[in-house]
N, C-alpha and C positions, 0 to 999 in steps of 0.2 A: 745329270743328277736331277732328281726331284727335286719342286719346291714345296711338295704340299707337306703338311703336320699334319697332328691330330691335335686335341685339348678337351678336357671334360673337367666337367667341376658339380660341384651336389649342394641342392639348396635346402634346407629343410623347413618345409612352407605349413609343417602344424607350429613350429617354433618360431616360424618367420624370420631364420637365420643362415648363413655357410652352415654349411655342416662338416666341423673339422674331426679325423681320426678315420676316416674312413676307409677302411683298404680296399683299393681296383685293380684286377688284372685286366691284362689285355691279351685277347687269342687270335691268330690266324688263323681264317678259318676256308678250308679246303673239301668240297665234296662233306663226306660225312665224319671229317678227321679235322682239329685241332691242334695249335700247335699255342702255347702259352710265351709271348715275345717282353710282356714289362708288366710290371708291378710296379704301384704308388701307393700315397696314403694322401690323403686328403689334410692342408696345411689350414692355416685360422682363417682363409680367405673363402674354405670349402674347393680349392684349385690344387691340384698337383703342384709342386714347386718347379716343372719343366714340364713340356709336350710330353704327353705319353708314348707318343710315337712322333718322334722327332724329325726335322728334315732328311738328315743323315741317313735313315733307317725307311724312311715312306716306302711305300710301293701301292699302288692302287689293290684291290680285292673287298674280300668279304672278309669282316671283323665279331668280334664280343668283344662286349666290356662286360664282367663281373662284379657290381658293386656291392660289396659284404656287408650290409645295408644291417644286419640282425645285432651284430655286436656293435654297431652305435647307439642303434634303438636302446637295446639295455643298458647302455652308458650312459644313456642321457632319462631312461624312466621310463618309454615310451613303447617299449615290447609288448606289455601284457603278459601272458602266461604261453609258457610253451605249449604246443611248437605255435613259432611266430609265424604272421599273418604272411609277412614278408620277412626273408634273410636273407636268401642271395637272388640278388634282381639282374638278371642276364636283358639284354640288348645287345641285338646282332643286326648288323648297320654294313651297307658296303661304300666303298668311297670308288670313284671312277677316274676323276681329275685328278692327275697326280701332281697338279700346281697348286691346289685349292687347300687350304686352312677347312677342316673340316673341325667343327666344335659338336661336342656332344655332352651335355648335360643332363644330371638326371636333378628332377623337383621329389622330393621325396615326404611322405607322413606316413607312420605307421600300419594306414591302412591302406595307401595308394603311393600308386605315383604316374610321374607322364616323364615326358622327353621330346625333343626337338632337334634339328639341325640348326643349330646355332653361327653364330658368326665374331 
């Protein structure tokens, strides 16, 4: 059995705060096929309340994460006028060590964002 995870969490850096409500899916991703393995929402910490892809379930490959980035921006004021600058903000990441904790955050502001391999 694997030991590795996953974990993602969202910071909202024009707020300077977590960014709670956010919904993320997660896909495996195969050649030029998809396959949708878990859904969260981002809790008041801006963290899933569990690994998004948990020990249980790991397998090394190529991933997305989908963060539905649009309908927070309008929760919180920060959209502007449609269509938004950003809504849904795809990162596609592959993990190779299947013992390793792989953390992926996304920093987010209405008009950008970045990401890392985190720890």
């Amino acid at each position: 059995m694997a030991d590795g995870y996953l974990t993602t969490h969202v910071l909202d850096t024009a707020r300077g705060c977590p960014a709670e409500g956010i919904k993320i899916a997660l896909y495996h991703v195969s050649g030029t096929s998809r396959e949708k393995i878990a859904e969260s929402v981002t809790n008041a910490d801006g963290r899933t309340d569990a690994p998004i892809l948990p020990r249980e379930t790991f397998k090394t490959g190529s991933y997305e994460l989908i963060f539905f980035a649009g309908e927070y921006l309008r929760a919180t004021g920060q959209a502007g006028e449609d269509p938004l600058f950003l809504d849904e903000v795809p990162i596609r990441f592959g993990m190779n060590d299947a013992e390793a904790h792989y953390h992926v955050p996304l920093l987010l502001s209405p008009y950008g964002y970045s990401t890392y391999r985190g720890s």
